[in-house]
C-alpha positions as CSV (number, residue, x, y, z in Angstrom):
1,X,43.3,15.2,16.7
2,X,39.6,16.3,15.1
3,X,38.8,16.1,11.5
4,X,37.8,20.2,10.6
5,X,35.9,18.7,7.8
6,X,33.9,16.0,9.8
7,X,33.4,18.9,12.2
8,X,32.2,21.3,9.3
9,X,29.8,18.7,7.7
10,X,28.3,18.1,11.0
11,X,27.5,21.8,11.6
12,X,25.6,21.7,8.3
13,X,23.3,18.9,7.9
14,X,22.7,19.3,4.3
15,X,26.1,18.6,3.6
16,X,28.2,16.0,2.8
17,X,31.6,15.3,2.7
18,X,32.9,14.8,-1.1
19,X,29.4,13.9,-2.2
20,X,29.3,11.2,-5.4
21,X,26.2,10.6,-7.6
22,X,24.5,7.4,-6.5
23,X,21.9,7.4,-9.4
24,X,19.3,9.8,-11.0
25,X,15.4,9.7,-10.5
26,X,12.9,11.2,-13.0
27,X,10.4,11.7,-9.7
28,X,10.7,11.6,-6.3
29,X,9.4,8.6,-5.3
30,X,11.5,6.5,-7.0
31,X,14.8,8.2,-4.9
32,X,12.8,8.0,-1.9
33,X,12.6,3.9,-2.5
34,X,16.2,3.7,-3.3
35,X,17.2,5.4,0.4
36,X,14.3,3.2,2.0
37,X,16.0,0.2,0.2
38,X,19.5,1.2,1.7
39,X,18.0,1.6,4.9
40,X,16.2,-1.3,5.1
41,X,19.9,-3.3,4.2
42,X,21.3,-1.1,7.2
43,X,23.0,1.0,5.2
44,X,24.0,4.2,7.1
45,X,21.5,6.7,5.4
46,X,23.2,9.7,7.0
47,X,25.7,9.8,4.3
48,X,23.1,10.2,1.8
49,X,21.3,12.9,0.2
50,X,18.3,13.5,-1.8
51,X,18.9,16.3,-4.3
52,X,16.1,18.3,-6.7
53,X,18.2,19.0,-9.9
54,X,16.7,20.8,-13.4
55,X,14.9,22.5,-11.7
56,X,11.9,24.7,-13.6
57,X,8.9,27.1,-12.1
58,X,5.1,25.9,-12.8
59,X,2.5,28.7,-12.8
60,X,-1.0,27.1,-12.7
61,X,-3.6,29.9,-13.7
62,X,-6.7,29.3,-11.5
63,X,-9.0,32.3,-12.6
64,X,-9.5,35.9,-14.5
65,X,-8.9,38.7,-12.3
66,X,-12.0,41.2,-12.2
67,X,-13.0,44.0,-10.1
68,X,-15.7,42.2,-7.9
69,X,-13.5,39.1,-7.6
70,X,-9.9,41.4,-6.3
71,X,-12.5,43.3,-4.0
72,X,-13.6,40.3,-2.7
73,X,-10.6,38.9,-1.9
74,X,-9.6,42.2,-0.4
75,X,-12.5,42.4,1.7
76,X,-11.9,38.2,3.2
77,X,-8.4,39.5,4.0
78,X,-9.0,42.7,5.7
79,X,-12.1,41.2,7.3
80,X,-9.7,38.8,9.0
81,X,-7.0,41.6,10.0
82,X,-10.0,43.8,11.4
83,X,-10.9,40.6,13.5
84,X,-7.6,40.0,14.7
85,X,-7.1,43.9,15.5
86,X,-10.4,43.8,17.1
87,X,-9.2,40.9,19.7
88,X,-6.2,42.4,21.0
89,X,-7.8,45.5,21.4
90,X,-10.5,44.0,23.5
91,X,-7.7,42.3,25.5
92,X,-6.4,45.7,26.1
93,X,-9.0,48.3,27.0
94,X,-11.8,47.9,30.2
95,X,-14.9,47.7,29.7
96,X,-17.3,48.4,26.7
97,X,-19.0,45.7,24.6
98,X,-15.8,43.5,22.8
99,X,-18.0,42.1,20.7
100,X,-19.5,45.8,19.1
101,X,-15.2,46.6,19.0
102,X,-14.5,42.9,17.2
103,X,-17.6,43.8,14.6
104,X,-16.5,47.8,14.4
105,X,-12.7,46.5,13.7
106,X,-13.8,43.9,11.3
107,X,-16.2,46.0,9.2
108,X,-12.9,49.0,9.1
109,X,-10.8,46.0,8.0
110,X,-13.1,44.7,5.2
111,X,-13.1,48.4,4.1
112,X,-10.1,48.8,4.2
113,X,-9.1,46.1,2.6
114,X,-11.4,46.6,-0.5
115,X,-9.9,49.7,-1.1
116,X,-6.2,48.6,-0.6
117,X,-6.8,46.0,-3.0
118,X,-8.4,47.8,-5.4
119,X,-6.1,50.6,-5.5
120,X,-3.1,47.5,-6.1
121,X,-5.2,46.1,-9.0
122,X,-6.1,49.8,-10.8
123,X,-1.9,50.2,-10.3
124,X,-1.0,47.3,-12.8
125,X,-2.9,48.5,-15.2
126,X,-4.1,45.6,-17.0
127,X,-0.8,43.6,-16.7
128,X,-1.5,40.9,-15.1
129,X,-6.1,40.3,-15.4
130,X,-5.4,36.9,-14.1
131,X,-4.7,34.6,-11.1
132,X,-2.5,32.0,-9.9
133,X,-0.2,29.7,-8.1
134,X,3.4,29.1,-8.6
135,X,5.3,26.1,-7.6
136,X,9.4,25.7,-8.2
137,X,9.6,21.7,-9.1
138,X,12.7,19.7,-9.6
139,X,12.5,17.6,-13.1
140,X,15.3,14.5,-12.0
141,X,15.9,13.7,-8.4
142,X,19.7,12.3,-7.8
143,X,21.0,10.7,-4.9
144,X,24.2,11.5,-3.6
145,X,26.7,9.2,-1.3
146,X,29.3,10.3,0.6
147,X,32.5,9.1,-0.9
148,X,33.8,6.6,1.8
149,X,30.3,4.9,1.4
150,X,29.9,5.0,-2.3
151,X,31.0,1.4,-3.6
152,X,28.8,-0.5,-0.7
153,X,25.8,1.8,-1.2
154,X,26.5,0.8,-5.1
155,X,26.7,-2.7,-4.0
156,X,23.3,-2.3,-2.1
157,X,21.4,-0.8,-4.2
158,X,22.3,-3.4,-7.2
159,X,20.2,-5.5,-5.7
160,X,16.7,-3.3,-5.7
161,X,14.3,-5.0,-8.4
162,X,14.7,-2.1,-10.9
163,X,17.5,-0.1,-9.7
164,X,19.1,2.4,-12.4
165,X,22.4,0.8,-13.6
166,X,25.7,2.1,-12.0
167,X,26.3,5.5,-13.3
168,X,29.9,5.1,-13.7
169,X,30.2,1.5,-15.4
């Protein structure tokens, strides 16, 4: 007779079967060196997990937004659209230069492109005159055991110069 949880947990490999906290990382590295650790004692690392917690979104401005600078980009993007247009087009039609349709398609792309993003930027009105990247980072890093395995990978990982102390003592 089959376990239906066993079976369930291996359809999903980012799940494990009555998960227990192992211990709790400010960075990644650190979990990362706790699993290496097990691994390197033999422990069976498929019972473990590696889980972002607190997690918190980091928006790195990188520049003001101006008119030349959102027609630029405008222009790189369509220019690169125009070029990829261009190519299948030439794949797809006899004859005629492909290099005078690559250039023609580019040039509508760059134009079009300008204008598109121009038209985006007039829309927000002064919103948002700046730009950015975005990154969703975790703030503690906790690594979960499988509860079957959770006293021996406890037992292990005791013995790691510097381990975090058992969370349940």
């Amino acid at each position: 007779m089959s376990n239906p949880m066993a079976a369930a947990a291996s359809l999903n490999p980012l799940k494990l079967e009555f998960p227990q906290s192992l211990a709790t990382y400010d960075d990644y590295a650190q979990a990362q060196k706790s699993v290496d650790f097990l691994s390197d004692e033999k422990f069976p690392v498929e019972q473990l997990m590696i889980v972002g917690t607190d997690l918190k979104r980091v928006e790195r401005i990188t520049g003001r937004l101006t008119q030349g600078r959102v027609a630029a980009g405008g222009a790189v993007s369509g220019l690169w659209f125009g070029v990829l247009i261009g190519l299948l087009f030439s794949l797809f039609t006899d004859g005629g230069n492909a290099l005078v349709q690559i250039v023609g398609t580019a040039l509508l792309g760059a134009l079009f492109g300008v204008i598109w993003a121009l038209v985006g930027y007039a829309l927000t009105r002064g919103q948002r005159d700046f730009s950015s990247v975005t990154q969703v980072v975790a703030t503690k890093y906790e690594v979960l055991v499988e509860h079957r395995s959770a006293d021996q990978a406890r037992e292990i990982l005791g013995r790691l110069p510097g381990a975090l102390p058992n969370p349940f003592a």
